[in-house]
Each structure stands twice: as C-alpha cells, then as structure tokens.
C-alpha positions as CSV (number, residue, x, y, z in Angstrom):
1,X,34.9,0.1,-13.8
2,X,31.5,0.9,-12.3
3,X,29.0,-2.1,-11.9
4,X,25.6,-0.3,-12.0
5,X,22.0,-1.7,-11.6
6,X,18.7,0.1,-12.4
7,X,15.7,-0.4,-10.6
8,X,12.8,1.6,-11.4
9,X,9.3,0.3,-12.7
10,X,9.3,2.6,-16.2
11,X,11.4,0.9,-18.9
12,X,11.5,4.0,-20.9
13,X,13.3,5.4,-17.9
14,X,15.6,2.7,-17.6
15,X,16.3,2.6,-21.0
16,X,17.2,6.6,-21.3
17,X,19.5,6.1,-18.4
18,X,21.1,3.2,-19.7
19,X,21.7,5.1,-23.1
20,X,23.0,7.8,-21.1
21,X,25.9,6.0,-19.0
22,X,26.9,3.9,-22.1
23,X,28.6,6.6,-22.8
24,X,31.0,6.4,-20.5
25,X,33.7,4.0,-20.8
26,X,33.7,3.5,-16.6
27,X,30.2,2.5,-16.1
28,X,28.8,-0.6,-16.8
29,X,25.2,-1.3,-16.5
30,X,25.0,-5.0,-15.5
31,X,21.7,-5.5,-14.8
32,X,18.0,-3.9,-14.6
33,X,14.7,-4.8,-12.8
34,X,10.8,-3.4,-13.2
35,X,10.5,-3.5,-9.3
36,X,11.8,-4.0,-5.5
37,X,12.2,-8.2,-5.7
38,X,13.5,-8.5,-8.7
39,X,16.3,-6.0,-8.2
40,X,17.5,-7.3,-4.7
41,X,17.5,-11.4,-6.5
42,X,19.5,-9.0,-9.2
43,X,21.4,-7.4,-6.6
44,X,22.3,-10.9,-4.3
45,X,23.5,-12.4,-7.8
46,X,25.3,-10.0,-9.3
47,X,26.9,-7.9,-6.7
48,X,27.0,-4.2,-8.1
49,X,28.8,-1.0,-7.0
50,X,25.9,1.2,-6.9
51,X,22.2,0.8,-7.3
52,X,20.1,3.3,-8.8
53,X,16.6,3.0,-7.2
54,X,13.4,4.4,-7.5
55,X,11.0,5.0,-4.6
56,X,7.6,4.7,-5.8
57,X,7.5,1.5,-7.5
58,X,4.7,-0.8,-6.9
59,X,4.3,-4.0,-4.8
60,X,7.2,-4.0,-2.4
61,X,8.1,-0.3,-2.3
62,X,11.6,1.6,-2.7
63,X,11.8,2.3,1.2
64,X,11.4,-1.1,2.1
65,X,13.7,-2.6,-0.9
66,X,16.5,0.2,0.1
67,X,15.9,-1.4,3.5
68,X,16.3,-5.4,2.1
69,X,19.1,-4.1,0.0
70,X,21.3,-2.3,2.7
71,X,20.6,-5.8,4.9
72,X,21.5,-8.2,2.2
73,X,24.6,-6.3,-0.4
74,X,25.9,-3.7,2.7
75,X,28.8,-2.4,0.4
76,X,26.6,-1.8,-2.4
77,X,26.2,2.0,-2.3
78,X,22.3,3.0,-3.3
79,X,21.6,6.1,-4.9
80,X,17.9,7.1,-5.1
81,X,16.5,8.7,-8.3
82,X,12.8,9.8,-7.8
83,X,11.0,12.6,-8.5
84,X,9.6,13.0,-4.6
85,X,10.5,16.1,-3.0
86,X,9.5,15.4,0.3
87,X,11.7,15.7,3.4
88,X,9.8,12.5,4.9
89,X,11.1,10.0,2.1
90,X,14.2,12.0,2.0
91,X,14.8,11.4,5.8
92,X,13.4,7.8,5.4
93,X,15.4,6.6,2.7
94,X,18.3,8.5,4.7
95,X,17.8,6.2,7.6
96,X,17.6,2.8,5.5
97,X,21.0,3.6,4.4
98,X,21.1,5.4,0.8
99,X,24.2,6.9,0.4
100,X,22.7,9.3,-2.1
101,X,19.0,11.2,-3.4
102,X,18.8,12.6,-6.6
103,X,15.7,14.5,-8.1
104,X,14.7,13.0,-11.5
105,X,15.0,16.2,-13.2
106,X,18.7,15.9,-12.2
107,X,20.7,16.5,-15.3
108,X,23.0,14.0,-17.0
109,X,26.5,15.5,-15.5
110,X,25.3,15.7,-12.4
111,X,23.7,12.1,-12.2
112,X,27.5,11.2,-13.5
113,X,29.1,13.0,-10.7
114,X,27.0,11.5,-8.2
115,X,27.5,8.2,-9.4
116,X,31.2,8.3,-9.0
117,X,30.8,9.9,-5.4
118,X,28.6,7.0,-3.8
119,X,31.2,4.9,-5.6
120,X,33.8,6.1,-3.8
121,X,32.0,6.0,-0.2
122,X,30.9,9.5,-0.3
123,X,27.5,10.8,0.2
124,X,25.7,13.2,-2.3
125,X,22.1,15.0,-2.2
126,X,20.1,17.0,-4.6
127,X,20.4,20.7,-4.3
128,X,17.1,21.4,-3.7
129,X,16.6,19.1,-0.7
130,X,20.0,20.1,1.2
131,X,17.8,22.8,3.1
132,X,15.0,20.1,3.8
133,X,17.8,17.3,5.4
134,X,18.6,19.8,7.8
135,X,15.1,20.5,8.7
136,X,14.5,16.7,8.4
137,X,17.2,15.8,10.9
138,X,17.5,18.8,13.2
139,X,18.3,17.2,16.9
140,X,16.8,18.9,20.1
141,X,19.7,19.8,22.6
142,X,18.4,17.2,25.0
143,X,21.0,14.8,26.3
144,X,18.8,12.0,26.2
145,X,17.6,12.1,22.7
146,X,19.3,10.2,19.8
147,X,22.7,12.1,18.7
148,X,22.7,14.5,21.8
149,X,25.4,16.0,23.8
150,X,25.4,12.6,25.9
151,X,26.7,10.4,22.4
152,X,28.7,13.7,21.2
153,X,30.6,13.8,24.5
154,X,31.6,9.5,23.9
155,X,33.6,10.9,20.6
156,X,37.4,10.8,21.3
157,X,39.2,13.6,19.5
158,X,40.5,11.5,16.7
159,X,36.8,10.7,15.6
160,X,36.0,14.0,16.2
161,X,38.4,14.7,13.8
162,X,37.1,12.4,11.0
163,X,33.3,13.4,11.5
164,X,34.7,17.0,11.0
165,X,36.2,15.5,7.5
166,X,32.8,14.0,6.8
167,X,31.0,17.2,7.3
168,X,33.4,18.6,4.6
169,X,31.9,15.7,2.0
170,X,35.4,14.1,1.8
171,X,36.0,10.2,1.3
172,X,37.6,7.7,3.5
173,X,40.8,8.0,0.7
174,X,41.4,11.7,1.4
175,X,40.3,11.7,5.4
176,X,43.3,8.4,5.5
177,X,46.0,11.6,3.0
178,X,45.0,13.9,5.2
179,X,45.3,12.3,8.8
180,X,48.1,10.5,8.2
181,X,45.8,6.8,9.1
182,X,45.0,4.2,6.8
183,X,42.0,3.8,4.6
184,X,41.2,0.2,6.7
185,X,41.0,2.1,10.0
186,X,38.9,4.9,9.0
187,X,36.2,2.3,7.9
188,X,36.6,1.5,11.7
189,X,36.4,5.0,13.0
190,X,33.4,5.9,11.1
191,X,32.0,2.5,11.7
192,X,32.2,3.4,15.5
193,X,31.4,7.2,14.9
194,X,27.9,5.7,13.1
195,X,27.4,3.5,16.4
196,X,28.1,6.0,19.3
197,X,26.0,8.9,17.6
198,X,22.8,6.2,16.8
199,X,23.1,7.1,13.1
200,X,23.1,4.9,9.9
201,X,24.7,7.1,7.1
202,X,28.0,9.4,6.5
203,X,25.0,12.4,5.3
204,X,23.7,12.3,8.8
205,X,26.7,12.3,10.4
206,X,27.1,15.2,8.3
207,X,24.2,16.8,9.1
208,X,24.9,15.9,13.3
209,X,28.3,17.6,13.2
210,X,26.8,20.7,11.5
211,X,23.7,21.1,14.4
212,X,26.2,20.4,16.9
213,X,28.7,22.8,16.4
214,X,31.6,20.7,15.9
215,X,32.7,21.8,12.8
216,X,33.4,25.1,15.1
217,X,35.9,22.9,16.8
218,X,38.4,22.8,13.8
C-alpha cells in the first residue's frame, strides 16, 4: 500500500486526482491540504509515502514547503505536479529535494507510473523537461566548481559503480541484485555519493554522471 497526500490549492484538482487513484487498490489517499502549512502539519502527522505537490500555491509557496517538507518527513518522497515549464522551478525544486516533476497535463498512466517510482526511491521527470534538466544543471569543467573533476576524482570505484546504476534510473533494490551488496549499504553509498559530489537528489546525480562522462566508464 501507497500512503499518498495531495497538496495543491484547487479542490477540483484534488478531487479529480483523488477519483483517479481510487482506483487502484495500492494507493491510498490519506490526506489533502489547500496550501503549503497545512500539508507539512498533514505531512508531520500522518507520515505518507509520497506527496503530490503543487508549486504555485499561495501564501508559503511550493519551493519553500518542498523545502520544509524534505527538512521535517526526509523519507517522504515528493513528486511535483504543476503546470510550470520552466527549467528555473525545475532546477529549484530539484535542489530542495523532489524526487519527481510532473507536467499537469501528464496523463493518468503516467502519473500512476511515476507514483510507484518515487515510491520505490527512484527519480522520475516529465518528458518534456528532460532536455531543460540538462541545460539546468550542466557543470563547467572547472575543478573548483560544485560537482567538478576535484569531487568526481573523491569517488571510489564501487560508488562509481552505483552512480553509473543511478544514471540508468534503477532503484536501490536492483543496484543491491545487481552488485551483489545489500539494500542498507547502498542507502550508504548513495548517501556518501550525494555528499562528495555537493548534490541533493538521485536525478542530479544522474544528470552529473551523464556531463561527466562516467557512464563511458562502464
């Protein structure tokens, strides 16, 4: 089972998305909110699995409640549902820890699909924005910047390894089949992986391995 709470300011939204997972016998919707203070009270007190969030919500925004949220339920996976299509709330909401962005126009099996992959620790992003994350996070070559060669060069070849696995979408359960290691000590790995690169999300880890060239390593 699924524990899902909604977040966004339009009930009628709410409402068509709740009719919509009802449907399926592995989700259940155990809480909604009109904006960002109610859901993270909803969130503290009722601990769900994913969070489907809005950005543009009024009073305390979506960027800053993804940011209260990611601070205060860390294993809660987020999954933005907004109808922006800019790269700078992409990359923002990126960096405060979603583990997901969807486009509002996304359709009801895909909005399934992604559900179940930020449920299972995986990262997912709309179609039409993959081209703008890579923009949004392209790294200069200079050691001294965030995610240069100086942090790539502090990777042993084990994480190596597993950022090369995170690069290929795959979740902790099937990086742990594939390398032979335990689920408990990949959490570790890409804990460290997320601290020696200066990142804050499996999608930019993603994204670094891809500008860096290590996926040419495998």
């Amino acid at each position: 089972m699924i524990r899902i709470l909604l977040i966004d300011d339009h009930s009628l939204f709410r409402t068509g998305i709740r009719l919509l997972l009802q449907r399926y016998p592995e989700f259940e919707i155990v809480g909604e909110a009109a904006d960002g203070l109610e859901g993270i009270k909803r969130a503290r007190a009722l601990a769900p699995d994913v969070i489907l969030l809005d950005l543009n919500m009024p009073g305390l925004s979506g960027l800053a409640t993804l940011q209260l949220l990611a601070q205060d339920v860390p294993d809660c996976a987020v999954l933005v549902l907004t109808v922006s299509e800019d790269a700078e709330d992409l990359g923002r909401a990126l960096q405060a820890g979603a583990s997901g962005y969807l486009l509002k126009n996304v359709d009801g099996d895909a909005l399934v699909a992604a559900i179940h992959k930020v449920a299972a620790g995986e990262a997912t992003i709309a179609d039409e924005m993959t081209g703008k994350l890579v923009e949004q996070f392209r790294r200069r070559s200079d050691p001294a910047a965030p995610g240069g060669r100086g942090q790539r060069d502090r990777l042993t070849q084990r994480e190596r390894e597993i950022v090369q696995c995170l690069a290929r979408g795959e979740s902790n359960k099937l990086i742990a089949r594939n390398l032979d290691l335990s689920e408990s000590t990949v959490k570790i790995h890409v804990q460290n992986i997320l601290k020696k690169l200066d990142l804050s999300s499996r999608v930019q880890v993603a994204v670094y391995a891809v500008e860096h060239g290590l996926l040419d390593e495998a």
